[in-house]
C-alpha positions as CSV (number, residue, x, y, z in Angstrom):
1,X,70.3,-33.6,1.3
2,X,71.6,-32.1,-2.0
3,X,71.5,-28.7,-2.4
4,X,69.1,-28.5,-5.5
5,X,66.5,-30.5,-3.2
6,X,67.2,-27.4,-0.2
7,X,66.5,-24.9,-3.0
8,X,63.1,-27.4,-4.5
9,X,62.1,-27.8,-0.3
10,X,62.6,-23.5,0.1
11,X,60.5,-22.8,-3.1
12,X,57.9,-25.2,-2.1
13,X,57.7,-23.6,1.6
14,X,57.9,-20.3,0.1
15,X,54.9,-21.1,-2.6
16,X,52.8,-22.6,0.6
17,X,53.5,-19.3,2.5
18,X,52.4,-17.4,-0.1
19,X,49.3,-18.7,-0.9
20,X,48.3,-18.6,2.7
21,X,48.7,-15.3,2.7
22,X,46.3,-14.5,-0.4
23,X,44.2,-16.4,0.8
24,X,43.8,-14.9,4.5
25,X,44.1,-11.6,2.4
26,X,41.2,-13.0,-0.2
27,X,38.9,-14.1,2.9
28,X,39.6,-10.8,4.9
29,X,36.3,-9.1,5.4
30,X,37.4,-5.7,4.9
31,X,38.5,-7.2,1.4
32,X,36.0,-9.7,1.0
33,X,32.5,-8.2,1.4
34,X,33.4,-4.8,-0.8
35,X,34.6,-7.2,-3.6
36,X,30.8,-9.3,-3.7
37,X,29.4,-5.8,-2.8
38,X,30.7,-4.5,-6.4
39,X,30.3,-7.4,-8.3
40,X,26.3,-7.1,-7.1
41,X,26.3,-3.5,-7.6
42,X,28.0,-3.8,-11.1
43,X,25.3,-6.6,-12.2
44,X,22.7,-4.2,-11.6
45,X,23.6,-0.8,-12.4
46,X,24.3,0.8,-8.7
47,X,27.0,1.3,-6.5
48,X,26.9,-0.5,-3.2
49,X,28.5,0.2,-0.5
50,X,29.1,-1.0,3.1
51,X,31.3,1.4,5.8
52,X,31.0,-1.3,8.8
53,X,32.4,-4.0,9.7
54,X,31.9,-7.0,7.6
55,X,31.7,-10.8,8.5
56,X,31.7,-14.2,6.7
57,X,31.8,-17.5,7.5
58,X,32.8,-20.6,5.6
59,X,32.0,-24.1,7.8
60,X,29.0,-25.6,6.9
61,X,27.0,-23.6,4.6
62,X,29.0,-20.6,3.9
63,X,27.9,-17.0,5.2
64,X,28.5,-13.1,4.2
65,X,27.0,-10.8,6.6
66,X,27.6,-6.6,5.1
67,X,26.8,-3.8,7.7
68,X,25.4,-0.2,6.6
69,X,24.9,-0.7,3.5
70,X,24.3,1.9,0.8
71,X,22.9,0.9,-2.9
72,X,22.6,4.1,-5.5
73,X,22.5,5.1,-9.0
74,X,25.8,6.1,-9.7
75,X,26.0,10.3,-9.1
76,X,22.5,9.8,-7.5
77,X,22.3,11.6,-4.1
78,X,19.1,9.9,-2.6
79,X,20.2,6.1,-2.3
80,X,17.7,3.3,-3.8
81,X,17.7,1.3,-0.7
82,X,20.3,1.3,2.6
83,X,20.2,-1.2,5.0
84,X,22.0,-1.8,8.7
85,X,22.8,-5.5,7.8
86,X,22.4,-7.7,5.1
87,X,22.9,-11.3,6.1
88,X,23.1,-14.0,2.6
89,X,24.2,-17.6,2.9
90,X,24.7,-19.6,-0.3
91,X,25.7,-23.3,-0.8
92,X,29.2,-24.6,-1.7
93,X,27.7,-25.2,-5.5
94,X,26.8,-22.1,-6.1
95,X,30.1,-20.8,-5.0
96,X,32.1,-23.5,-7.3
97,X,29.5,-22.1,-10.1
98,X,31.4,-18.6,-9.3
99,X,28.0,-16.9,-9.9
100,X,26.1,-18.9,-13.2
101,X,24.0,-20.5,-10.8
102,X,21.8,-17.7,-9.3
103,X,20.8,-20.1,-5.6
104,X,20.9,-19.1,-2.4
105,X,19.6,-20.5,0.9
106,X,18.7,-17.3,2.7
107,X,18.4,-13.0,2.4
108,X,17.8,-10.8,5.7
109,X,17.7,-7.3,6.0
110,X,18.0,-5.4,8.9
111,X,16.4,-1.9,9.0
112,X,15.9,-1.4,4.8
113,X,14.8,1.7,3.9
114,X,13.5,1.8,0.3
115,X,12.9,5.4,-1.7
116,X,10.6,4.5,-3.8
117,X,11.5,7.9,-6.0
118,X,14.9,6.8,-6.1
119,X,13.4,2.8,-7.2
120,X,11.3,4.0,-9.7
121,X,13.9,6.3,-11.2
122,X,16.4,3.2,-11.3
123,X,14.1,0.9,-12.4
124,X,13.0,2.9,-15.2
125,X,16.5,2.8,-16.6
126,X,16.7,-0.9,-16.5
127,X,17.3,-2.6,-19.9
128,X,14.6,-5.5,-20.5
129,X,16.4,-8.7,-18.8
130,X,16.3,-12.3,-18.8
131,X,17.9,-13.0,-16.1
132,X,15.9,-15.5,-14.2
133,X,14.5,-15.3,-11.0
134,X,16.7,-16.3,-8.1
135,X,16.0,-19.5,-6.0
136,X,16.4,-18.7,-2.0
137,X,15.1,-22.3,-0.6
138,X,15.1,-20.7,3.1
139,X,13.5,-17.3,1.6
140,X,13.6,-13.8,2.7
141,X,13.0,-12.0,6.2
142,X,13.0,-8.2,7.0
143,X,12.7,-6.3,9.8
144,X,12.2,-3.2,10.9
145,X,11.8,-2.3,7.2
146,X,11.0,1.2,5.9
147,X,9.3,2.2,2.3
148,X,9.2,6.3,1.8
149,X,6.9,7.8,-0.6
150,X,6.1,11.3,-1.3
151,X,3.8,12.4,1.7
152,X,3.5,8.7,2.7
153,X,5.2,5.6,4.1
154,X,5.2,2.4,5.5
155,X,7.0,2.2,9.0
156,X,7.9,-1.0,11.2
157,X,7.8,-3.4,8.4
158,X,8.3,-6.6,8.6
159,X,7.9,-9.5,6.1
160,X,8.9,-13.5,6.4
161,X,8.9,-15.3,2.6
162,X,8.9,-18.7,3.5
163,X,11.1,-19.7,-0.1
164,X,11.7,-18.1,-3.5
165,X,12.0,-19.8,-6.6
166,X,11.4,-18.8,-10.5
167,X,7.8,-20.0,-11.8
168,X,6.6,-21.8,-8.3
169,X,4.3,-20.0,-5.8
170,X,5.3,-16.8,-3.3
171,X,4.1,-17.0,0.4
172,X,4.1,-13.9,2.4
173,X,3.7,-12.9,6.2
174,X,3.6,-8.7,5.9
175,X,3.4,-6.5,9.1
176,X,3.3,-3.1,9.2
177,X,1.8,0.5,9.8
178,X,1.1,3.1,6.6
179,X,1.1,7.1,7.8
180,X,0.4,9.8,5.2
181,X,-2.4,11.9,4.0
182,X,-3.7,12.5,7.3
183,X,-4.1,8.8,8.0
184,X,-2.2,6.0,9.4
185,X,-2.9,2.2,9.1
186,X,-2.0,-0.6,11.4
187,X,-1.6,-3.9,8.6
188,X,-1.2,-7.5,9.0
189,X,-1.8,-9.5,6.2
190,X,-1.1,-12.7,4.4
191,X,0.0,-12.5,0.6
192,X,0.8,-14.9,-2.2
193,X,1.4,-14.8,-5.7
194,X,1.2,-17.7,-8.4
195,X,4.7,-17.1,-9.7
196,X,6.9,-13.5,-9.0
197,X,6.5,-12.1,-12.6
198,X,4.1,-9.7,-14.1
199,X,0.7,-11.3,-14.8
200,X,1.1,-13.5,-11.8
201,X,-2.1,-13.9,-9.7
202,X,-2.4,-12.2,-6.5
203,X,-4.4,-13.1,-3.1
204,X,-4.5,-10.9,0.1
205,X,-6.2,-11.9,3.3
206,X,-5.7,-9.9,6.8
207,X,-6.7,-6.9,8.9
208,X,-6.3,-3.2,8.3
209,X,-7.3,-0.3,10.5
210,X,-7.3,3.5,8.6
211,X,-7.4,5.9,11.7
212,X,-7.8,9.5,11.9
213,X,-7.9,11.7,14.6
214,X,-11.4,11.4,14.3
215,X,-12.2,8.0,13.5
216,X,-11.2,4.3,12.8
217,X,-12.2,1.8,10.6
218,X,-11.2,-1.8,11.5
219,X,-11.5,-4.1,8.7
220,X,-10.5,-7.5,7.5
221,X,-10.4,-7.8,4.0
222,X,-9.5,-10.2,1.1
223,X,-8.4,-8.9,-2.1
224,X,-7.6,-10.3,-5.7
225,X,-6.3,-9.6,-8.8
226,X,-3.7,-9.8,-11.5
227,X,-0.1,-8.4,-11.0
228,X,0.9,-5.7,-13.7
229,X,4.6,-4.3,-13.6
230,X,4.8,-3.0,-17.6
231,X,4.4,0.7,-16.2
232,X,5.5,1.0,-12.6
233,X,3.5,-1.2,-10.3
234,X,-0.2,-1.7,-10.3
235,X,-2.8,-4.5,-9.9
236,X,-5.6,-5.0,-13.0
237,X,-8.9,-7.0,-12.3
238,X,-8.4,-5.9,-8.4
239,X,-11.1,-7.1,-6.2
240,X,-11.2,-6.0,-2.8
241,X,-13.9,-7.1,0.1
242,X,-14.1,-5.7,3.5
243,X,-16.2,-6.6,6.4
244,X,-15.5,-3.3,8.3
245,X,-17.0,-1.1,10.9
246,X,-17.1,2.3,11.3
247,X,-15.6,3.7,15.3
248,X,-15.9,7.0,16.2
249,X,-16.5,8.2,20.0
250,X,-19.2,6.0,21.1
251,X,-20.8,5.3,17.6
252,X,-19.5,1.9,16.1
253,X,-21.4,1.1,12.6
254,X,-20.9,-2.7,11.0
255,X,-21.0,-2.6,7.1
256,X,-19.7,-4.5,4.4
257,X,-18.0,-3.7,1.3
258,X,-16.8,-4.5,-2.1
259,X,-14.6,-2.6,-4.0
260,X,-13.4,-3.2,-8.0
261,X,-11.2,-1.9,-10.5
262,X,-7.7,-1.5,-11.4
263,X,-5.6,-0.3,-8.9
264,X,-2.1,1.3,-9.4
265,X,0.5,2.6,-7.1
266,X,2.9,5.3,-7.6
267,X,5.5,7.4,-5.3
268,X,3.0,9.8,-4.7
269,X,0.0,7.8,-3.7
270,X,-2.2,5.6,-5.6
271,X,-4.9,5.8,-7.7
272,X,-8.4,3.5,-8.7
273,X,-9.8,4.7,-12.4
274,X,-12.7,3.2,-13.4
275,X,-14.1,2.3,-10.0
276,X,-16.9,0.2,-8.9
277,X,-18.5,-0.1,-5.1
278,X,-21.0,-1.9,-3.4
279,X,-21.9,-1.1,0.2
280,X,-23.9,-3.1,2.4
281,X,-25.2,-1.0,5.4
282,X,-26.7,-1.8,8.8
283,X,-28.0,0.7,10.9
284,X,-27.5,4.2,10.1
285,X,-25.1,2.8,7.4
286,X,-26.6,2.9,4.0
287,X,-26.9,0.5,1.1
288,X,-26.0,1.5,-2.2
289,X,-24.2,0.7,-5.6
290,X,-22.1,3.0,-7.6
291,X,-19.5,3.6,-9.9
292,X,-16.7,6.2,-10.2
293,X,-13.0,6.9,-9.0
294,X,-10.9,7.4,-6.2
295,X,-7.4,8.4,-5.5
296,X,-4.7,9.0,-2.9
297,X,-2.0,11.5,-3.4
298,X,-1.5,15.1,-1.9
299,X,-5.1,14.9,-1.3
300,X,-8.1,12.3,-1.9
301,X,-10.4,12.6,-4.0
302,X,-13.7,9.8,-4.3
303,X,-16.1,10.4,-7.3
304,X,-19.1,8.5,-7.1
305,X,-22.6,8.1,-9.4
306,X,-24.6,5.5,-8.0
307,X,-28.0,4.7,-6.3
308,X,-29.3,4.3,-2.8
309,X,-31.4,1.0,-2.6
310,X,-33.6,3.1,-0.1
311,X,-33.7,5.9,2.3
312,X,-32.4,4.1,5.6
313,X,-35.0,3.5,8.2
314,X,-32.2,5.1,11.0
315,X,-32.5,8.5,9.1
316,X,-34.4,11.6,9.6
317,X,-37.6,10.7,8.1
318,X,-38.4,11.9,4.6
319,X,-41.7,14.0,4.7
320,X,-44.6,12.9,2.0
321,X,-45.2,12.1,-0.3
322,X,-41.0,11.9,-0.7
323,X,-41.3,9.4,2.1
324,X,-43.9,7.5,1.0
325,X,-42.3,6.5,-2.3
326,X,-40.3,3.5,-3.4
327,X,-38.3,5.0,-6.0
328,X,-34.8,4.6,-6.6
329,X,-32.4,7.4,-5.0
330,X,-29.6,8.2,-7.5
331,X,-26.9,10.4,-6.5
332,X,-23.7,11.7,-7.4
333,X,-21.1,12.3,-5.0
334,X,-17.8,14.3,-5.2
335,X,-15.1,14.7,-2.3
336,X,-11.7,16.4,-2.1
337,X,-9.5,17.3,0.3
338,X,-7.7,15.8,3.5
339,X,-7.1,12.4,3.1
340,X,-8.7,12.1,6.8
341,X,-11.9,12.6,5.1
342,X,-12.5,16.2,7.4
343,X,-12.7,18.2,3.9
344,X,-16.1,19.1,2.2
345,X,-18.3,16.7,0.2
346,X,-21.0,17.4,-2.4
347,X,-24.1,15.7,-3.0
348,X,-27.0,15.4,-5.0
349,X,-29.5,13.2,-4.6
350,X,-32.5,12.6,-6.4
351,X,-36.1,10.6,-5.9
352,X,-38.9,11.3,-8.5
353,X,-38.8,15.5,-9.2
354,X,-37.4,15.8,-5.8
355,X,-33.8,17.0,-6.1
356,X,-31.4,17.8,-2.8
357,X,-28.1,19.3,-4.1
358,X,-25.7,20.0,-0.6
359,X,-22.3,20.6,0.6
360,X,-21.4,18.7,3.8
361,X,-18.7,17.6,6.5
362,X,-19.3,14.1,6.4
363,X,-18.4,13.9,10.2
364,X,-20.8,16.4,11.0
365,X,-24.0,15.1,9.7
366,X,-22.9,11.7,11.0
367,X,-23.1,13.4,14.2
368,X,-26.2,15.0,13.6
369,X,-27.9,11.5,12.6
370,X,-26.3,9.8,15.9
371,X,-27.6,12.6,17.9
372,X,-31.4,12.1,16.8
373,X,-34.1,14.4,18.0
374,X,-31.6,15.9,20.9
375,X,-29.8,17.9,18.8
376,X,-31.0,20.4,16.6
377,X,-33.5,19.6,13.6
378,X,-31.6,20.9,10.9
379,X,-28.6,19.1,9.9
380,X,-25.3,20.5,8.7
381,X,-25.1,21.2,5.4
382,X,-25.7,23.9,2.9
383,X,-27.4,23.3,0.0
384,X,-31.0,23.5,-1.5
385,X,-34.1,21.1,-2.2
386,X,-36.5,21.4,-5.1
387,X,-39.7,19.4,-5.0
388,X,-43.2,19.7,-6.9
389,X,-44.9,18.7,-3.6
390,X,-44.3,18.7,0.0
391,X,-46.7,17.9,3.3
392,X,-45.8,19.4,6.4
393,X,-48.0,19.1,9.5
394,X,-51.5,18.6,7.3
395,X,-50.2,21.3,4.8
396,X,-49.5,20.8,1.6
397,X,-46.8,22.9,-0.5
398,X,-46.1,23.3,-4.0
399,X,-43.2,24.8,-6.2
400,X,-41.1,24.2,-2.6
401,X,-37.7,25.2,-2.9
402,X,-35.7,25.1,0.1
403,X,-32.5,26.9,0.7
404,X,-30.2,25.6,3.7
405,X,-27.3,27.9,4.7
406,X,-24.3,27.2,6.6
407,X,-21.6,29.8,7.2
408,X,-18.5,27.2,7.5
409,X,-19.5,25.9,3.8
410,X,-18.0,27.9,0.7
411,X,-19.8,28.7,-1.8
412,X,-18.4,26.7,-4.1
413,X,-18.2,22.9,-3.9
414,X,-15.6,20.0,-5.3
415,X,-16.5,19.6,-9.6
416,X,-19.0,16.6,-10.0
């Protein structure tokens, strides 16, 4: 062998070696997932970071698994989302597109917690993009998820999206519990959305349970609407329908209801403004229709003007003639305060010249109804009632004005 060929033969073995190296060094995880980890981060304005140990794999369809994984505005202190794993497997095209083709097989998170503060803050700074939706043909699964609001947040989330594509449908499997304002809620619904982009149609079938400490309220409800994200996140047109049933001790009330308006959600709570209701009662339960608002933040607060289609036959009875009479009862109701529903409510109801204008624990005078004639004959409130014309025992009254006192009620009652 001639000596030039020795030196051609040594280059070439040296060239071999060399790239071996890189490329064990390019496939290293410890160099491997921080270099994807940036190149995601840098695509959408945030650092990411993961400190454990990362794994990939390259047979078959290839595989990038990052552990504790941080993602945050840059200088931020309260991260966006972190995560203990993120698992992402992509096919061989999508690799030799080095990123123009935005398809993936599969996304799984392990244990995401998402500060919706933080989300907003980052997604406020977002330029307008149009970057198109990503396609994960295998979809999305999370478990153990976490979304942290102020005062709220969803615990023990878990959420299986079947596939994910740009303009075709979203199917959804969510699981969960909500705690905050006093109340917690078991959830386990379906969800689907014509397309995910703003204006897409929304569906929601499932159960949910609000519980207090004093009560629950098993329902399963469908919902519907129109998906708005132009300011933050909110749903226009929604419509939501419940067959629920009020549990508390041994008293368990059936009722329907249907609730409409447009709803939007916030870091803080969530709020319904205008607000219509209809509420089908059985029992003690009443029926009535009514407009208003209602909101969830620090504290709830419900405003309501509506009507009562009668005086429920389960109720105290009215004395005559007020009993007698087939008028219409409109009201006007006002809460706020715990979101468990223990704080004071105000009412006023009116049938004819009759007017009843009270202050009330709702939990109290549900009692006092459930209790009937073994408790005493007064119920719980504070308040006064005006009529022309009452009859009592044979007797008739005029100019009656009726003042009820109740020394746990303040004087002053939540603005109607």
């Amino acid at each position: 062998m001639t000596r030039r060929r020795k030196i051609a033969l040594l280059v070439i073995a040296a060239a071999i070696l060399a790239g071996v190296v890189a490329l064990r060094w390019l496939l290293d995880p410890g160099y491997l997932v921080p270099t994807a980890l940036n190149l995601a981060g840098k695509s959408l304005g945030l650092e990411i970071t993961a400190s454990g140990i990362g794994e990939y794999r390259l047979r078959g369809t290839p595989q990038l698994v990052a552990r504790n994984v941080i993602a945050r505005e840059p200088g931020a202190k309260t991260a966006v989302l972190t995560a203990e794993r993120v698992f992402i497997s992509v096919p061989w095209s999508t690799l030799r597109a080095r990123g123009r083709d935005l398809i993936a097989n599969r996304l799984e998170l392990d244990a995401p917690v998402l500060d919706m503060a933080a989300f907003q803050a980052w997604q406020s700074k977002r330029p307008p993009s149009t970057t198109p939706i990503p396609t994960l043909a295998s979809g999305i699964g999370i478990v153990r998820g976490q979304v942290i609001g102020e005062g709220w947040k969803i615990d023990n989330l878990d959420a299986e999206l079947k596939s994910l594509a740009p303009a075709k449908p979203l199917r959804a499997h969510l699981r969960g519990r909500y705690d905050g304002n006093g109340l917690t809620a078991p959830i386990d619904v379906h969800a689907t959305l014509t397309k995910p982009a703003s204006g897409a149609g929304v569906g929601i079938a499932g159960q949910i349970a609000l519980e207090s400490a004093q009560w629950r309220l098993p329902s399963r409800i469908t919902l519907s609407a129109k998906l708005n994200m132009e300011s933050g996140l909110g749903l226009q047109g929604a419509v939501l329908a419940a067959k629920s049933r009020y549990v508390s001790g041994n008293t368990s009330l059936p009722f329907a209801v249907a609730i409409a308006g447009p709803l939007q959600f916030g870091d803080s709570g969530l709020s319904l403004r205008p607000a219509g209701l209809a509420l089908r009662g059985q029992e003690t339960m009443p029926t009535l229709d009514a407009g208003g608002a209602f909101s969830l933040y620090d504290d709830m607060r419900i405003d309501l003007d509506g009507s009562l289609a009668d005086w429920p036959a389960a109720w105290p009875a009215l004395p005559a003639p007020l009993g007698h009479s087939t008028s219409p009862l409109p009201f006007v109701l006002a809460y706020g305060g715990p979101g468990d529903l223990s704080g004071i409510a105000a009412l006023k109801l009116q049938r004819d010249d009759t007017v009843f204008d009270v202050r009330f624990h709702l939990f109290e005078v549900m009692e006092w109804i459930d209790a009937s004639t073994q408790g005493s004959p007064l119920p719980p409130i504070a308040g006064t009632l005006k009529t022309p014309k009452l009859e009592i025992s044979g007797a008739t009254l005029e100019g009656v004005e009726v003042r009820l006192e109740d020394p746990s009620m303040p004087t002053t009652a939540p603005a109607q």
